[in-house]
N, C-alpha and C positions, 0 to 999 in steps of 0.2 A: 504494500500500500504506500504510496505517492503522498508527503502532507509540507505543503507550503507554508510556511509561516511568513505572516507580513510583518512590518519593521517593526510593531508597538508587542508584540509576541517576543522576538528576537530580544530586544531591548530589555525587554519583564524577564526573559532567561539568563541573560548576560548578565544586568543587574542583581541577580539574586543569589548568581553564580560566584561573582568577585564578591558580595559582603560575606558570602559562606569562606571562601578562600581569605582574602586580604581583610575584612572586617568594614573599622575605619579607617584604618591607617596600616601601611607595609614597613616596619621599624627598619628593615633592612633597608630598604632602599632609600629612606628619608635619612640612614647614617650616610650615606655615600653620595648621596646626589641633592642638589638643590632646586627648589621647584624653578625655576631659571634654565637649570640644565636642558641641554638640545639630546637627541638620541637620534640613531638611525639601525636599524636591523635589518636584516633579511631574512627570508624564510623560504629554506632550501630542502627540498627533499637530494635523498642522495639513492632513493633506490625509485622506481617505478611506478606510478600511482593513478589513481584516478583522484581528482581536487575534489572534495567535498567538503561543504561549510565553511567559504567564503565569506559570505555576507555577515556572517556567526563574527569571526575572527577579525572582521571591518567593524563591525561594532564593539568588539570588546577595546580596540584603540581607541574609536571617538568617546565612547561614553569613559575610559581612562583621561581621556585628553580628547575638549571638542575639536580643537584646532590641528590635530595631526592630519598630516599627510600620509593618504595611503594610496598605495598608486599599485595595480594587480598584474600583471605580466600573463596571466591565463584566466578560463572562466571556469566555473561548478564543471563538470563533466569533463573535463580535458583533462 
């Protein structure tokens, strides 16, 4: 079975997702970096795959940080 979720679905998961994981606050990351700080990642597969949850993983940056740049190099299914 096939099930779409639209962006306000996505966001209620993600959201609910990080307060279970990070809380309010990631002590880790708040010793090492300042809310100032720039970052940049990639996200590499090294073996074979088919992409799924995208749009998942695009939200969990913006609602981390509205203002990130996310920029996708393939779509869901490829």
């Amino acid at each position: 079975m096939t099930m779409w979720l639209d962006r306000l679905h996505i966001q209620q998961i993600v959201r609910r997702a990080l307060e279970e994981d990070i809380g309010f606050s990631d002590l880790t990351t708040k010793s090492i970096l300042s809310s100032s700080d720039k970052a940049q990642g990639t996200i590499l597969a090294e073996e074979s795959l088919v992409l799924a949850g995208l749009e998942v993983c695009r939200e969990v940056f913006l609602t981390l940080d509205p203002e990130v740049y996310f920029e996708a190099h393939a779509q869901d299914g490829e």
